[in-house]
C-alpha positions in Angstrom: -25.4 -38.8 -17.0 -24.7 -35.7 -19.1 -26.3 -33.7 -16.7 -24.0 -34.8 -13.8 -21.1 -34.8 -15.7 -22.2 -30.7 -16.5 -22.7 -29.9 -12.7 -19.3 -30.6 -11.9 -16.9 -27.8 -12.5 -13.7 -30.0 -13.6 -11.1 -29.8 -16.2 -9.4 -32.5 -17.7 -5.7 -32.9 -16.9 -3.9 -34.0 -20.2 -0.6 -34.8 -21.3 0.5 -32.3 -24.1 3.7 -33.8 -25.5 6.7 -35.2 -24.3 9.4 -32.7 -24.1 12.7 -32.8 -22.2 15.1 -29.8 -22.2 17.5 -28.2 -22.6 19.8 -30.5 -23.8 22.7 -30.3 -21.8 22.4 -32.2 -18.0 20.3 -31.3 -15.8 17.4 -31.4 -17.7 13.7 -31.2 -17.1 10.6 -33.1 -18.3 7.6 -31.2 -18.9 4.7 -33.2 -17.4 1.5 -30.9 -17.3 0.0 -27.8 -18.5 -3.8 -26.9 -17.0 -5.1 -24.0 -18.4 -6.8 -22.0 -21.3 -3.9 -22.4 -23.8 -2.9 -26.1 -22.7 -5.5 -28.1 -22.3 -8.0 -30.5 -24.0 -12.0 -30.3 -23.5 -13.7 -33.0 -21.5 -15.8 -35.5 -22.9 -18.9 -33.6 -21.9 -17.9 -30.7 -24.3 -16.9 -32.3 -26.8 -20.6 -33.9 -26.8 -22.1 -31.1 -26.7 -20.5 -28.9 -28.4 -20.1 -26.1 -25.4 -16.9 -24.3 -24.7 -16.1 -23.6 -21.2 -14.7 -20.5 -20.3 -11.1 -19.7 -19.7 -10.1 -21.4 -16.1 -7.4 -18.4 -15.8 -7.4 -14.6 -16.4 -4.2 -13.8 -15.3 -2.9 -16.1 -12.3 0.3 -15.1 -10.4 0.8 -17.0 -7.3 0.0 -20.8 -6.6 1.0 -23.3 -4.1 0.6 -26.8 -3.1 -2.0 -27.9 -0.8 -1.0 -32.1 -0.8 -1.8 -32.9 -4.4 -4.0 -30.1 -4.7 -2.9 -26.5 -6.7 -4.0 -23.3 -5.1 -3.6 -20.1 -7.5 -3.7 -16.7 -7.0 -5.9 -15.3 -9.9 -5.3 -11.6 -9.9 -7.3 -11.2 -13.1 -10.6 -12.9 -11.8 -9.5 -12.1 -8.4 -10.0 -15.9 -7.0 -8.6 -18.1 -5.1 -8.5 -21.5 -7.3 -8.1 -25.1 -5.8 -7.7 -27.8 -8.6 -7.4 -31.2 -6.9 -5.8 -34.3 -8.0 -8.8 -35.2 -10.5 -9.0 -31.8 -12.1 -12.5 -30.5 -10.1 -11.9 -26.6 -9.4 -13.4 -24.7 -6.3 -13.1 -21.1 -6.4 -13.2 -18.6 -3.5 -16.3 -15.8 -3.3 -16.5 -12.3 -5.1 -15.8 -9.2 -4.0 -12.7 -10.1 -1.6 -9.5 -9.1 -3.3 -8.3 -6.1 -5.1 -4.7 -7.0 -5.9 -4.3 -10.6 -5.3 -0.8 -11.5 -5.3 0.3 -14.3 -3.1 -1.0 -17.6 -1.8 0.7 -20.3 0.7 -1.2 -23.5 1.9 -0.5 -23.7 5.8 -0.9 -25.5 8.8 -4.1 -23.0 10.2 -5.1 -22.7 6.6 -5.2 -21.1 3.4 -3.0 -17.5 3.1 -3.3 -15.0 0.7 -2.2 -11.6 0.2 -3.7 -8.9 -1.4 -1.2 -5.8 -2.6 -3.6 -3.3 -3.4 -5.5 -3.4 0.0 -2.4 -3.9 2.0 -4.1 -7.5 3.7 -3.5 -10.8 4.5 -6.1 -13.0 4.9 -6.9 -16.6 5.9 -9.2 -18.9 4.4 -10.4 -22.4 5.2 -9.6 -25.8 2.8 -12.9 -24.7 0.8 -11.4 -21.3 0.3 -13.9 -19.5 2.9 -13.2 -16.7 4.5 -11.9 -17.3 8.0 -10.6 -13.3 9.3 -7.9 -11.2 8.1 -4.9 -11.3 9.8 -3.2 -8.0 9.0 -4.2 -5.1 7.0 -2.6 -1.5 6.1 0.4 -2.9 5.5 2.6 -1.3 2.2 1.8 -4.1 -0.9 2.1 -7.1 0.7 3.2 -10.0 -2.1 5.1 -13.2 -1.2 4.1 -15.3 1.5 5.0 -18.6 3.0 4.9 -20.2 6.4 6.3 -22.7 8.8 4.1 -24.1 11.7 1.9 -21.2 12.8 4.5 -18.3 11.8 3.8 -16.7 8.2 6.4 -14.5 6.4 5.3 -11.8 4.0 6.7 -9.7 1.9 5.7 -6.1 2.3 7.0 -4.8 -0.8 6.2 -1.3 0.0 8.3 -0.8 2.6 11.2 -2.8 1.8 11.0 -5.3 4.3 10.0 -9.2 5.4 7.2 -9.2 8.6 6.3 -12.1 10.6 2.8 -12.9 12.1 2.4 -15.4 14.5 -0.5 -16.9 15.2 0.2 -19.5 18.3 -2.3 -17.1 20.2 -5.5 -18.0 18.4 -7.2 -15.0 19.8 -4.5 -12.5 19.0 -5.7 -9.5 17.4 -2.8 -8.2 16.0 -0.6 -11.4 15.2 2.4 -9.0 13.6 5.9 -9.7 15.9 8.2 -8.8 13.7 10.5 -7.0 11.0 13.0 -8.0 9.2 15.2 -5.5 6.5 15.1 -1.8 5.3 15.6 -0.5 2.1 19.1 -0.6 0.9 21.4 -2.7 -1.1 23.3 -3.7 1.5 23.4 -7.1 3.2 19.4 -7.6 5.4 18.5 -4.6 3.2 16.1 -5.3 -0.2 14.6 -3.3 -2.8 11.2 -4.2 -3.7 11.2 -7.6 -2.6 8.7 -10.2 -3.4 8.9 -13.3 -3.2 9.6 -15.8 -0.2 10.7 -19.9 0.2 11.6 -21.5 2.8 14.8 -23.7 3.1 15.8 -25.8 6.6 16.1 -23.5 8.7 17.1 -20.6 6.6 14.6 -17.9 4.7 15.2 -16.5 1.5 14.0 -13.7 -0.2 13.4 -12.4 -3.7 15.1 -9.2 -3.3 13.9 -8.1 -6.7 15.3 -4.5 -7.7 18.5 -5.8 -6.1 18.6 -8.3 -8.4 19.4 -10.8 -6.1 18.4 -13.1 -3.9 19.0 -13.0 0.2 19.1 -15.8 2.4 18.1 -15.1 6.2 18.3 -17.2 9.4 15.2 -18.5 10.2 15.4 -17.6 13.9 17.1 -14.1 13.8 16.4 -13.0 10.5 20.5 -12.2 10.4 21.9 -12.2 7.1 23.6 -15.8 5.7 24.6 -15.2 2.4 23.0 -14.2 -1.1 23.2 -14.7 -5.0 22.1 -13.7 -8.7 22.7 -10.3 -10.7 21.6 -7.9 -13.0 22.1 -9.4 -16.7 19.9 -10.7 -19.7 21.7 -13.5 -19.7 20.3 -16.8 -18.7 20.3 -17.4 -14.9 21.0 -14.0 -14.4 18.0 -12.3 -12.5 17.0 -8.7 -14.2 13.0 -9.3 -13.1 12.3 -12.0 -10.2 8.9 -12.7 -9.3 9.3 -15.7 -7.2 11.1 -18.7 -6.1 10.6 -22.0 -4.3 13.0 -24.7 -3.1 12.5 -28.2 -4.1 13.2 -31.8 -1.8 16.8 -31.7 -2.8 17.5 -27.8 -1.7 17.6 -26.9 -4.8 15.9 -23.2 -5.6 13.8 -22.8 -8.6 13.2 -18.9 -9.7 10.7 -17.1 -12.2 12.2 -14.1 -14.5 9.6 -12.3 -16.0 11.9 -10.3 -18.1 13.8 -13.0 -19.6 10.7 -15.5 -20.1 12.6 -18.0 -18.4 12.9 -20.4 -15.1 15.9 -21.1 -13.9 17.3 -23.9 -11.4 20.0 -22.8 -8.8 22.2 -25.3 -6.3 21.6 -24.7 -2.7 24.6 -22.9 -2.6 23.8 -20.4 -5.2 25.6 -22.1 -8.6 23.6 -21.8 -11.6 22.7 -25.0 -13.1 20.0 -24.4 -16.1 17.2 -22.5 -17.8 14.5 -23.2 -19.4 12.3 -21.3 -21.5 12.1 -18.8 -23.8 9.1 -15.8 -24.7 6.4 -17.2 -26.4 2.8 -19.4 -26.2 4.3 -22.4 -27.0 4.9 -25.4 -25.3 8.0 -25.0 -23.6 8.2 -21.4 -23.8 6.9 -18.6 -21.5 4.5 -14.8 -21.3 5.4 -13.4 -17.9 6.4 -16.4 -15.7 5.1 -15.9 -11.8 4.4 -17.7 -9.0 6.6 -21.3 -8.2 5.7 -23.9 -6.4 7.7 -27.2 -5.5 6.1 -30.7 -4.6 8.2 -32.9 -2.2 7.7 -35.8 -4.9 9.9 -33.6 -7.4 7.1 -31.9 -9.8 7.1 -28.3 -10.1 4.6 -25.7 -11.0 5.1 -22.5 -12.7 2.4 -19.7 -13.6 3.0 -18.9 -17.3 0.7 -15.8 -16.6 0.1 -13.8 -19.8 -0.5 -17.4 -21.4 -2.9 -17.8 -18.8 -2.1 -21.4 -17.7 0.1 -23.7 -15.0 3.4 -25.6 -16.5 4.2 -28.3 -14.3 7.9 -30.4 -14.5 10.2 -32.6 -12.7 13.6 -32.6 -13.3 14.8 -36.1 -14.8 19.0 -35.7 -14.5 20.7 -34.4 -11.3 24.3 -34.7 -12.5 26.4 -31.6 -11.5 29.5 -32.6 -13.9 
């Protein structure tokens, strides 16, 4: 029995604590954190006395496949899927360089590799299928609706679109969006893509902001957040996702902090602070958003996934 239980590369999913915060409403309740500095060992270790190794290095991106969590491992430079009972499957060596960015889609797995310039696309078992664009300037975020994909390419200040409705196509890239600027459809080192109805928006980092985008034209609809250290203000974005309600959730990785945004733009709360702690951050990253309310965050430099729900909606 030992023996089975030892083949199976799983880690055990355990509640740390309850913790609800901050105090005013809204308020979030910390559910999950799976990694090297939040996690328990399973019965088979604790039998035998073996410690696994860490599950992270340094993860950046993740999404959700279903119940599944896909990350981005830039340190091990994996793909990871953990499913719903805490088994890991991890994708092959030797295929990324600067893993930054992964989106679970409707043809498959995408990832994005910065230092090569590539997007890739993997199947559920996080095979290698082709690669769907390379030389492009640091691609980073990346998301997707039906068989379109949006990336970032951070290098040249701009969003591109492949489309992939041509299964055959060689060179799925049809479009591109922005220029460098700081003016309205131009970004500065953006990096970090969500979807939203029928509107795009993008972490337009070194602008401090974030841009919103038809979906269709790529015109400009609006945008929001500034330069500040205070909280909610946006002085390093890494990435944002929008939950079931509209809401946007974003990642600072200068303030150690994740904040919580209407649809509209107004700031509603923060949580976080720098540390290895529950309930406090090293480098937050990649954000992801379950329709069922639970949200994941990379805590990077802690090497572990935080994952909460928000409990109160009140907007006063």
């Amino acid at each position: 029995m030992l023996g089975a239980c030892a083949s199976v590369p799983s880690i055990e999913l355990a509640d740390p604590q309850a913790l609800v915060w901050p105090s005013e409403s809204p308020r979030v309740r910390l559910e999950r954190v799976i990694g090297n500095r939040g996690g328990s060992r399973t019965i088979f270790e604790r039998l035998v006395g073996h410690e696994r190794g860490p599950i992270f290095h340094r993860p950046y991106g993740v999404a959700w496949d279903g119940d599944d969590l896909l990350v981005a491992d830039a340190g091990s430079a994996r793909l990871i899927r953990i499913d719903s009972r805490g088994a890991i499957t991890e994708s092959a060596d030797g295929l990324f360089e600067g893993l930054i960015g992964v989106a679970a889609c409707p043809v498959g797995i995408v990832a994005t590799d910065s230092r090569i310039g590539r997007v890739s696309l993997f199947d559920r078992e996080l095979h290698l299928v082709r690669h769907l664009q390379v030389g492009l300037d640091r691609p980073t975020g990346v998301t997707c609706r039906g068989r379109r994909i949006f990336v970032t390419e951070t290098g040249h200040h701009r969003v591109v679109i492949l489309d992939l409705a041509g299964a055959d196509a060689q060179d799925p890239l049809v479009e591109r969006w922005g220029r460098h600027g700081r003016g309205n459809g131009e970004f500065n080192y953006p990096t970090a893509l969500a979807l939203s109805r029928n509107s795009l928006l993008v972490g337009d980092t070194l602008n401090f902001q974030v841009q919103v985008l038809d979906l269709e034209s790529g015109g400009f609809v609006g945008s929001f957040g500034n330069l500040g250290d205070s909280p909610g203000e946006l002085p390093r974005l890494k990435d944002l996702a929008v939950d079931a309600r509209g809401d946007v959730w974003i990642s600072d990785a200068h303030l150690d902090q994740v904040s919580l945004f209407g649809g509209d733009g107004t700031y509603l709360l923060s949580i976080g602070r720098s540390g290895g702690e529950i309930g406090e951050f090293s480098f937050p990253a990649g954000v992801a958003a379950h329709p069922d309310g639970r949200v994941a965050v990379v805590d990077s430099l802690n090497q572990r996934l935080v994952i909460f729900r928000l409990v109160e909606a009140q907007r006063g």
